[in-house]
Residue, then its C-alpha position, 0 to 999 in steps of 0.5 A: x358277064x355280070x358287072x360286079x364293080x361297087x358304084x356310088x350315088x351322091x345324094x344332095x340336100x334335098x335327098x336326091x342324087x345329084x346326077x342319074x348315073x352312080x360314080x365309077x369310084x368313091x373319090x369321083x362321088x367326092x370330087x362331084x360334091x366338091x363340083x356340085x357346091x362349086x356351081x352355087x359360089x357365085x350366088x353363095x347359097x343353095x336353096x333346098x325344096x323346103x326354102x332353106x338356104x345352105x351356104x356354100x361351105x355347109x352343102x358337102x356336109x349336107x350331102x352323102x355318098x351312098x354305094x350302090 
C-alpha cells in the first residue's frame, strides 16, 4: 500500500535539510527548528558556508519548511 501522507523537509541556512529524514508532521518541522537553533545558544552564533555568522534569534527566520 502506497504511503500517501504529506512529509515535511526543514531547509536551513545554508539551503540544506537539517536532517535526511522528512518530518511526519509540520509542527515536528517547527519544533526541529526551534531544536536546530537550540544547539547553537551556547556559542550564540550559526556560521553558514558563506562565513556569515546568524545570531540565534535570527536561524528560525532563516530556515524554511517545505512539504515533500
Amino acid at each position: 500500500m502506497k504511503d500517501n501522507m504529506i512529509r515535511f523537509v526543514v531547509v536551513g541556512p545554508d539551503e540544506i535539510p537539517i536532517r535526511e529524514a522528512p518530518f511526519k508532521s509540520e509542527q515536528a518541522a517547527r519544533d526541529a527548528i526551534a531544536a536546530f537553533a537550540k544547539r547553537f545558544a551556547l556559542q550564540g552564533y550559526y556560521r553558514d558556508a558563506n562565513g556569515e555568522a546568524i545570531s540565534v534569534e535570527d536561524i528560525p527566520s532563516r530556515c524554511r519548511i517545505e512539504p515533500v
